[in-house]
C-alpha positions in Angstrom: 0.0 0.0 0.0 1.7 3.5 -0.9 2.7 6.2 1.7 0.8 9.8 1.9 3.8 11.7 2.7 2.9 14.9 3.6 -0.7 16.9 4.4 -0.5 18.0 1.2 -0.6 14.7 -0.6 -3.2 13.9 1.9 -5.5 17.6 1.1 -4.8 16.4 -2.8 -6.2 13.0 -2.2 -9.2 14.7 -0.2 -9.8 17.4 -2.9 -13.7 16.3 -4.5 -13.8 13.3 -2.7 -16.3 11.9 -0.5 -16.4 8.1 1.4 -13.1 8.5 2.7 -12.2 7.7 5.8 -9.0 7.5 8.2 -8.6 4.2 10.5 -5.9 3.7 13.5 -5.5 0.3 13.5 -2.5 -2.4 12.7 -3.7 -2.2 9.0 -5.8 -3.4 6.3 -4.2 -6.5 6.1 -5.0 -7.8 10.1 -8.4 -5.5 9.6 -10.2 -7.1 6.2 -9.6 -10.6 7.5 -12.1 -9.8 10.2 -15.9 -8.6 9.4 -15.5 -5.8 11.4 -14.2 -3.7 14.8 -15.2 -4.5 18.5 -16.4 -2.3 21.0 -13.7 -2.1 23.6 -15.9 -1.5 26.7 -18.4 -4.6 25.9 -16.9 -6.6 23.4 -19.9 -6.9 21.1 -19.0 -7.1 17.4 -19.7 -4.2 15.4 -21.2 -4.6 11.8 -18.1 -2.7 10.4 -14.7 -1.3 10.6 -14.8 1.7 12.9 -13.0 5.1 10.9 -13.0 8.5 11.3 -14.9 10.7 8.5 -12.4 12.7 6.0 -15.3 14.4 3.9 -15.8 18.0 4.9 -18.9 18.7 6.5 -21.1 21.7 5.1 -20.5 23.4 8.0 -16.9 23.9 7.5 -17.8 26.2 4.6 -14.6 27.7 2.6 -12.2 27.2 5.3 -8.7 25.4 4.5 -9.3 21.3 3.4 -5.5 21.2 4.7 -6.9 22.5 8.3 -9.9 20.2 8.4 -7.5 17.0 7.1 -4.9 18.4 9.7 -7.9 18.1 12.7 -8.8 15.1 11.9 -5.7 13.3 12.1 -4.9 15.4 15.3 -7.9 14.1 17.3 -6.6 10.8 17.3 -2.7 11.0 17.1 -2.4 9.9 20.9 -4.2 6.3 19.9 -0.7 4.7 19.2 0.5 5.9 22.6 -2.7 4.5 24.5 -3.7 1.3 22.7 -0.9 -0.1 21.1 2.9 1.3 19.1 2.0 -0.6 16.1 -1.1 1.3 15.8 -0.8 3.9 13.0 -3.3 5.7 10.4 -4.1 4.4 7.1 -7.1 6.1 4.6 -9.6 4.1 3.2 -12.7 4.6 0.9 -15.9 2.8 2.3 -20.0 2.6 2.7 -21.2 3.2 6.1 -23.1 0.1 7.3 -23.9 2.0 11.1 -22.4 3.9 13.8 -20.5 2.9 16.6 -21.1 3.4 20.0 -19.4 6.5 20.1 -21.4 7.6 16.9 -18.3 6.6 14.9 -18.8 5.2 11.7 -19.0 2.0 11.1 -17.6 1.6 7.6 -17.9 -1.6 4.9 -16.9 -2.7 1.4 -13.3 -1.2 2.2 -11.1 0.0 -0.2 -7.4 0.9 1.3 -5.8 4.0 -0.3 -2.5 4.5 1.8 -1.1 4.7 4.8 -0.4 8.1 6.5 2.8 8.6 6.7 4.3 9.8 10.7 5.6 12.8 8.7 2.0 13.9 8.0 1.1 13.7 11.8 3.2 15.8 12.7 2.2 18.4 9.9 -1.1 17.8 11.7 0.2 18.6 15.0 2.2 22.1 13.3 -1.4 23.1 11.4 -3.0 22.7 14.7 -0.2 24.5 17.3 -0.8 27.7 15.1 -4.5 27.8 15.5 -5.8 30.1 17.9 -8.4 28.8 20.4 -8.4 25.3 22.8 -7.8 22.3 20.4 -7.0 19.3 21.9 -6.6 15.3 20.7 -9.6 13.2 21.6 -7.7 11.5 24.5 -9.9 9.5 26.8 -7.5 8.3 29.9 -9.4 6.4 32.7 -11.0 8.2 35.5 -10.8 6.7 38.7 -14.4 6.8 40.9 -14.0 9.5 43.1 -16.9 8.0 45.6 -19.9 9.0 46.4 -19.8 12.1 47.8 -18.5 13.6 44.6 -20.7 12.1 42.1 -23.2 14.2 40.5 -26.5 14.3 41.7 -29.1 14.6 39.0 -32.6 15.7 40.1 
């Protein structure tokens, strides 16, 4: 499978597409032997491979394509560093079959189109540093329970 190398490369293969999708995973060879992803919390198979959407939603208007592939690499970059080293993102073109418990989708009939080069995440990490505003990566880290008395009481 060939290498996007940079965010440009990446903004070129974007450019008047739509079905594509990035995946952090060990790649389309261990993921396409297998019908589809698990939910980590209960296990349950999920009727597709679970990917992050690449096409630019309406709401993004004329804003830079490099920015928007730049976020949504960013939001995931720390999943190496929390699941597993060999994890890394590759781009795929796909039909959504569902969404995922965390309203992911859930994406079938998958057609690899490279992997994302470590180069391009940290393009994704530069684009992002010069943004102005909060922007942070999707990082979920365990929360220990705090007890009782600080749990929220809802009325």
């Amino acid at each position: 499978m060939p290498e996007i190398g940079s965010l440009g490369e990446l903004t070129d293969l974007l450019d008047g597409r739509t079905g594509v999708y990035v995946r952090w995973s060990r790649g389309p060879d261990i993921d396409l032997g297998t019908p589809g992803s698990r939910d980590d919390l209960t296990g349950i198979a999920l009727p597709g491979l679970s990917a992050n959407a690449m096409d630019v939603e309406p709401w993004w208007r004329d804003r830079p394509l490099r920015l928007w592939a730049a976020r949504r690499l960013y939001d995931y970059a720390h999943l190496p560093r929390v699941k597993d080293r060999r994890v890394r993102p590759w781009v795929l073109h796909g039909t959504v079959a569902g969404r995922g418990p965390d309203n992911e989708p859930l994406v079938t009939d998958v057609q690899p189109l490279g992997w994302v080069g470590a180069g391009v995440i940290e393009e994704a990490e530069q684009e992002i540093k010069r943004q102005r505003g909060r922007w942070g990566p999707l990082n979920r880290t365990p929360v220990s329970d705090p007890g009782p008395q600080s749990r929220r009481q809802w009325s």
